[in-house]
C-alpha positions in Angstrom: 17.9 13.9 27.2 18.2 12.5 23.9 19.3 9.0 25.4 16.5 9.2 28.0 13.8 10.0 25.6 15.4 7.0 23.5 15.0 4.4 26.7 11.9 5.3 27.6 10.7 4.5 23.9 12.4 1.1 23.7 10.9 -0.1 27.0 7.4 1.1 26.2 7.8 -1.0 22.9 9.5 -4.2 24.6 6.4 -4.6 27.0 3.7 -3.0 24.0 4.9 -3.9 20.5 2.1 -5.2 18.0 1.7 -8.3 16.7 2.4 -8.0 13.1 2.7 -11.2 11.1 6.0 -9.6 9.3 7.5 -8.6 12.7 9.8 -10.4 14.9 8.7 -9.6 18.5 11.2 -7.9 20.2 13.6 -9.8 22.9 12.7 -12.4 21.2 16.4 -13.2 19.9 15.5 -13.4 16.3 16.6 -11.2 13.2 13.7 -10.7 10.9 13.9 -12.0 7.7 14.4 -9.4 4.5 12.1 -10.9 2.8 8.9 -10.7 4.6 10.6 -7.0 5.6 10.4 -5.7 2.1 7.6 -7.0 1.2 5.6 -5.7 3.9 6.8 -2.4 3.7 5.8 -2.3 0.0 2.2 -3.5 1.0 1.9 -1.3 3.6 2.6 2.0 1.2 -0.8 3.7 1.6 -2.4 1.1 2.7 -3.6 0.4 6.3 -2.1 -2.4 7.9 -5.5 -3.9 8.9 -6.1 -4.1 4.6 -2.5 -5.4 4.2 -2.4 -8.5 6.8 -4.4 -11.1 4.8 -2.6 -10.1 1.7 1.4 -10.6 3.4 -0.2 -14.3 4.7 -1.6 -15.5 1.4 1.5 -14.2 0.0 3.9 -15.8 2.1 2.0 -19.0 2.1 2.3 -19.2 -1.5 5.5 -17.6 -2.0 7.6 -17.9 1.1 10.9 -16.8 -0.1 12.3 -14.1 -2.9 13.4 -16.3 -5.3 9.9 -18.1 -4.3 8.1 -14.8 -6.0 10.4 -14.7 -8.4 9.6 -17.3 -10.5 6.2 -16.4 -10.4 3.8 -15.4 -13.3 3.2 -12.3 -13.7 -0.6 -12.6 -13.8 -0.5 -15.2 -10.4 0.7 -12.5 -8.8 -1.3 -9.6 -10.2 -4.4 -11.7 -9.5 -2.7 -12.0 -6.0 -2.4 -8.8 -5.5 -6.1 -7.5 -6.8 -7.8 -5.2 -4.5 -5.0 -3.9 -2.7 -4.4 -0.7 -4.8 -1.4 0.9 -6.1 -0.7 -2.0 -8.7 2.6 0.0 -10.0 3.4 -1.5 -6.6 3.0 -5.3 -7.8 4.5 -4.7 -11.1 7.4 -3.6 -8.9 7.5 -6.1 -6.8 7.8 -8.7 -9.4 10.7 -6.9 -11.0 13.0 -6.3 -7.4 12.3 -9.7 -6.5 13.8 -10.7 -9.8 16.9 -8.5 -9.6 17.3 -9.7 -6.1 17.0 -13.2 -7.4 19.2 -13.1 -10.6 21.8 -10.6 -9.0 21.9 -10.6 -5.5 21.9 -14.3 -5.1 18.7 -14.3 -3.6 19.8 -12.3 -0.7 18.9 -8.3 0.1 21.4 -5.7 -0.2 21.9 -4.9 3.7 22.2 -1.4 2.9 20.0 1.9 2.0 22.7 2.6 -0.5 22.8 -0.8 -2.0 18.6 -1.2 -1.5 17.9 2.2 -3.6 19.5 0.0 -6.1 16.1 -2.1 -6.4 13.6 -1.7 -8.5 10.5 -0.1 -6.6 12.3 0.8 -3.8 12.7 4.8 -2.8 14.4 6.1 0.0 11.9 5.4 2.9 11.6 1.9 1.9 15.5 1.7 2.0 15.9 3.0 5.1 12.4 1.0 7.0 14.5 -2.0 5.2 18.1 -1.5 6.6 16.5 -0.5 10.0 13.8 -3.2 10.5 16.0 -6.1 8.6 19.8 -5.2 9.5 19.7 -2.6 12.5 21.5 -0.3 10.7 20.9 3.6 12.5 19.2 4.6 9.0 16.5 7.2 9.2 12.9 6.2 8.9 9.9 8.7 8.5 6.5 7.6 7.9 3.1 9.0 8.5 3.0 8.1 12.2 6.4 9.4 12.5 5.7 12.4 11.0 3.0 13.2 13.7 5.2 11.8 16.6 7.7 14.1 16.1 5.7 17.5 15.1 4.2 17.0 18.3 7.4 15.9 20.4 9.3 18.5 18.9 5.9 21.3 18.2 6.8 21.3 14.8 4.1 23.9 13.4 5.1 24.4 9.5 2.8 22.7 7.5 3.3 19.6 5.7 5.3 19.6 3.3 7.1 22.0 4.4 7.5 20.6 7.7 9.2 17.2 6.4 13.0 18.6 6.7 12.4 19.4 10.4 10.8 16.6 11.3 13.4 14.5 9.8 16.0 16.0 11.4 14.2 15.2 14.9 13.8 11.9 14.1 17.8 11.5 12.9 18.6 13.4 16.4 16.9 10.4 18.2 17.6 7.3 16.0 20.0 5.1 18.4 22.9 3.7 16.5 21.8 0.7 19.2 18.3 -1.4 18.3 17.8 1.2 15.4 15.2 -1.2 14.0 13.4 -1.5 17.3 13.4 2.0 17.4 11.8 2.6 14.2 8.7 0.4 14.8 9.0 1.8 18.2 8.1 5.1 17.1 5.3 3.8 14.1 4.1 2.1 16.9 3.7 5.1 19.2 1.6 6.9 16.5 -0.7 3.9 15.6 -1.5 3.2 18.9 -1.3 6.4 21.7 -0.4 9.2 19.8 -3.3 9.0 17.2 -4.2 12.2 14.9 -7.7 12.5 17.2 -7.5 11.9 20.6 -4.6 10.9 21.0 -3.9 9.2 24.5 -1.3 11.8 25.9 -1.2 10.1 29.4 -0.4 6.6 28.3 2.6 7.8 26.2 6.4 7.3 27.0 7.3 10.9 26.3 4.1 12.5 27.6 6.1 14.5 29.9 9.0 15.9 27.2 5.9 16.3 24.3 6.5 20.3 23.6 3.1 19.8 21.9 1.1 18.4 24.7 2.8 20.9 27.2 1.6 23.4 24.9 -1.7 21.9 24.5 -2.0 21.9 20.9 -0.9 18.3 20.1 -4.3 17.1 18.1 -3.6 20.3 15.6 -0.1 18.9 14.5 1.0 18.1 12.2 -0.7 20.9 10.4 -1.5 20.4 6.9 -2.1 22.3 4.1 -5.7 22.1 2.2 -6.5 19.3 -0.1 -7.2 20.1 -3.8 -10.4 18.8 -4.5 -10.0 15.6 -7.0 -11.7 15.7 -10.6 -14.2 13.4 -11.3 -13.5 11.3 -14.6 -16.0 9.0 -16.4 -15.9 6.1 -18.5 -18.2 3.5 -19.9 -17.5 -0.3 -19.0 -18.5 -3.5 -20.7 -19.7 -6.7 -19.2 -20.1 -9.7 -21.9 -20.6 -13.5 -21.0 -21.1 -16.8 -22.7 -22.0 -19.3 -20.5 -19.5 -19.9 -17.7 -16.3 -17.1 -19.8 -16.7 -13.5 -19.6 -14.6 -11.0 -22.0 -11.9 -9.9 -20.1 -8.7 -8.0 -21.3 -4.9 -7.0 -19.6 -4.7 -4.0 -19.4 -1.3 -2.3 -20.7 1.4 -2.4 -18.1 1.8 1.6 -18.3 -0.7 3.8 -16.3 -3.3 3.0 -13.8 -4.3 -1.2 -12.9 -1.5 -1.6 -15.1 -0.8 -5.6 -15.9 -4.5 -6.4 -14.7 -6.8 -8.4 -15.8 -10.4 -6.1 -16.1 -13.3 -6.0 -18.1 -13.4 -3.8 -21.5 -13.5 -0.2 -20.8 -13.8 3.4 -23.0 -11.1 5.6 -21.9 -11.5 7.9 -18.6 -12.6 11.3 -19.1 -15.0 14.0 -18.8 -16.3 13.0 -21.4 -15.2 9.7 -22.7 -15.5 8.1 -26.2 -17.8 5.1 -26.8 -15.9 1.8 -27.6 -17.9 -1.6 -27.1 -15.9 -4.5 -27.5 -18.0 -6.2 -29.9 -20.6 -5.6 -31.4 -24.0 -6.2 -29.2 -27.1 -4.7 -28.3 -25.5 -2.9 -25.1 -28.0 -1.8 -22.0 -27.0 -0.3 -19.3 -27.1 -2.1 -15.7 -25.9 1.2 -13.7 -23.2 2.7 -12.4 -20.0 1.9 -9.8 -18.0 4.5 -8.6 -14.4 4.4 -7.4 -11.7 6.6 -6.0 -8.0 6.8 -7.1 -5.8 9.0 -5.5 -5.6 11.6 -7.8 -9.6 11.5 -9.2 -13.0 10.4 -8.3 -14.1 7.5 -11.1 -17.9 6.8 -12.0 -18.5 3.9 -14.7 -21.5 3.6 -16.7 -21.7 -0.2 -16.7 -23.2 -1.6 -20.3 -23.6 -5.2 -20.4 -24.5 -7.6 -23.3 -25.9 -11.0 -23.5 -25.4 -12.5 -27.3 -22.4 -10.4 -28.3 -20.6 -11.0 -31.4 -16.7 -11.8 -32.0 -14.9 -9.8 -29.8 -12.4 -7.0 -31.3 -10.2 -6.6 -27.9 -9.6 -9.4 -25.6 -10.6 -12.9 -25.3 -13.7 -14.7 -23.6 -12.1 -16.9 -20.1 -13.5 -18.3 -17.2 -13.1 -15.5 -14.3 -12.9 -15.8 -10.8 -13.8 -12.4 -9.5 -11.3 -11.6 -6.5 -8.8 -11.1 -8.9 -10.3 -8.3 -10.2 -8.8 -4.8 -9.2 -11.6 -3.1 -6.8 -13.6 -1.3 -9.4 -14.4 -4.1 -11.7 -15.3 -6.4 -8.4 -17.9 -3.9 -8.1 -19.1 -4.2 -12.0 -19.4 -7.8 -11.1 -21.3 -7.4 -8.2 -23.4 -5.1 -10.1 -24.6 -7.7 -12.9 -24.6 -10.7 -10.3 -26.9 -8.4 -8.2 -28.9 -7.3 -11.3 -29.3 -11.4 -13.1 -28.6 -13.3 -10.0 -25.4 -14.5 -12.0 -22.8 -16.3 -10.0 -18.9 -16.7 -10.7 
C-alpha cells in the first residue's frame, strides 16, 4: 500500500509538476543547486509563491551564487528584499550565507543535522533542504502537507495538536528513493488538487485511498482551532523632504523591519508617544494601515515641508521600492496628496 500510494504520487508529479524558477523539472537529469534551494525555501516562509517569484529572479540575477550574497551590503540586500515581509528572514539570510561562505567553503552542509547548523535555518527548512537539494529521505511538512495528509490519513485533532500525527504519516510514506521528488510531490498535490476549498478530489492520485474523501469530510480538515483576534497598535509617522532627499532612518536590527531603511516613526502602541524628528510645523496627510502577523497597525502620517535640523536620521535621496510595505504606502500617501514624485 505504502509503496503504491508512493508510485502513484511520483507519476502524477513526473507528468504535473510546476514550473518553479528554483525547481529542476523532474526526469530532467539535473540535481538542483543548494543555493537557489535554500534561498527559496526561506522566501517562501509565509509567503505565497506567486509574491515570492519575482523576488528569487531579481535575486539570483544579482546574486547568483552564495558567496555571490555574501559579500553583499547589508542594506543592497535589505533594499532587495523590501516588501516581502518577515525581514528577520533577510537579516538571516545574510548571516547563513556568510557562514556558508567563510566556513563551509561556499558549499551547503548536505545534511538536516549539519543544515540546523546555519543561521536562520529551523528544522523544516533543513529537512525541505536535504530533500529537495541532496535526496536524502528527510521528513518535510508544510502547510500543503499538513492538509494532504489529515485528509489521506482523516486526521481530525485540531492543529496543533494534529502536527505529531500528521508527521508521522508523512515519515510512513517518504521513499528512501526520489525523497526530494516526493516532497514537492506532495506540496504540489496541496497547491494544486487538494486545495483547502474545493478541493478537486477526482483529479487526485490518491482519490481512491483518501480516508477523508471516502468519508466525505475532506474540505473540513485539517481542522483548526480559532484565531485570537490581533490588537490593533498605533503610531505616528513622519514624512520630511528637501528637494529631491527625504529624512529617512535604519531602523535597529532587533524587533520588527529590523535593518530597514523607513521613515521616522513614534513607537507602536495603544497609545503612542509623540516624537517628530525635527522640529516643524507637522500636519497631518492621513492615515495607512498595515497588518503584521501578530497586530493590526494604523499610522497617523504627519508630514513637514521646511523642517529644521534633524535629531534622528539623515536627509538621502530615496527610491521608494525599497521601502518595507507600510512606509510604501506613506509615500504613496504624500505623492497622492502633493503630486510629489520619487
Amino acid at each position: 500500500m505504502r509503496d503504491d500510494l508512493t508510485a502513484a504520487l511520483l507519476t502524477w508529479y513526473d507528468g504535473h509538476a510546476r514550473d518553479l524558477p528554483w525547481r529542476v523539472p523532474p526526469g530532467s537529469g539535473r540535481r538542483p543547486d543548494p543555493y537557489r534551494v535554500w534561498l527559496s525555501e526561506i522566501m517562501l516562509q509565509q509567503t505565497t509563491v506567486a509574491a515570492v517569484r519575482a523576488y528569487f529572479l531579481r535575486f539570483t540575477e544579482i546574486w547568483p551564487t552564495v558567496t555571490d550574497l555574501a559579500a553583499a551590503e547589508d542594506t543592497e540586500v535589505m533594499g532587495a528584499w523590501a516588501g516581502l515581509g518577515y525581514y528577520a528572514r533577510a537579516r538571516n539570510l545574510l548571516k547563513c550565507a556568510r557562514v556558508v561562505a567563510s566556513e563551509h567553503g561556499g558549499r551547503f552542509p548536505d545534511t538536516e543535522a549539519g543544515l540546523l547548523t546555519l543561521p536562520g535555518i529551523g528544522p523544516y527548512t533543513a529537512a525541505a533542504i536535504a530533500a529537495i537539494a541532496f535526496d536524502r529521505p528527510a521528513v518535510v511538512v508544510d502547510g500543503n502537507v499538513e492538509r494532504v495528509m489529515a485528509r489521506l490519513r482523516r486526521i481530525e485533532t485540531p492543529l496543533p495538536a494534529a502536527k505529531a500525527p500528521i508527521r508521522a504519516a508523512m515519515a510512513e510514506l517518504t521513499p528512501d528513493r526520489r525523497p526530494g521528488d516526493y516532497a514537492q510531490a506532495v506540496m504540489d498535490l496541496g497547491a494544486t488538487i487538494c486545495t483547502p476549498k474545493s478541493p478537486g478530489c477526482m483529479l487526485c492520485p490518491w482519490r481512491d485511498a483518501c480516508a477523508a474523501r471516502l468519508a466525505g469530510v475532506a474540505e473540513t480538515l485539517p481542522v483548526k482551532a480559532p484565531k485570537k483576534a490581533k490588537p490593533t497598535r498605533r503610531g505616528l509617522l513622519y514624512l520630511a523632504r528637501r528637494g529631491d532627499t527625504w529624512l529617512l532612518e535604519q531602523r535597529p536590527d532587533e524587533g520588527l523591519l529590523g535593518g530597514m531603511l523607513a521613515f521616522p516613526t513614534s513607537d507602536w502602541s495603544e497609545a503612542p508617544t509623540p516624537a517628530p524628528p525635527a522640529l516643524a510645523d507637522w500636519y497631518e496627510l492621513g492615515e495607512v494601515r498595515h497588518t503584521f502577523t501578530h497586530f493590526h497597525l494604523i499610522l497617523t502620517v504627519l508630514a513637514a515641508d521646511r523642517p529644521g535640523p534633524p535629531s534622528r536620521g539623515a536627509f538621502a535621496p530615496l527610491d521608494p521600492s525599497t521601502l518595507p510595505t507600510v512606509f510604501r504606502k506613506a509615500h504613496a500617501l504624500m505623492t497622492k496628496r502633493h503630486g510629489t514624485g520619487d
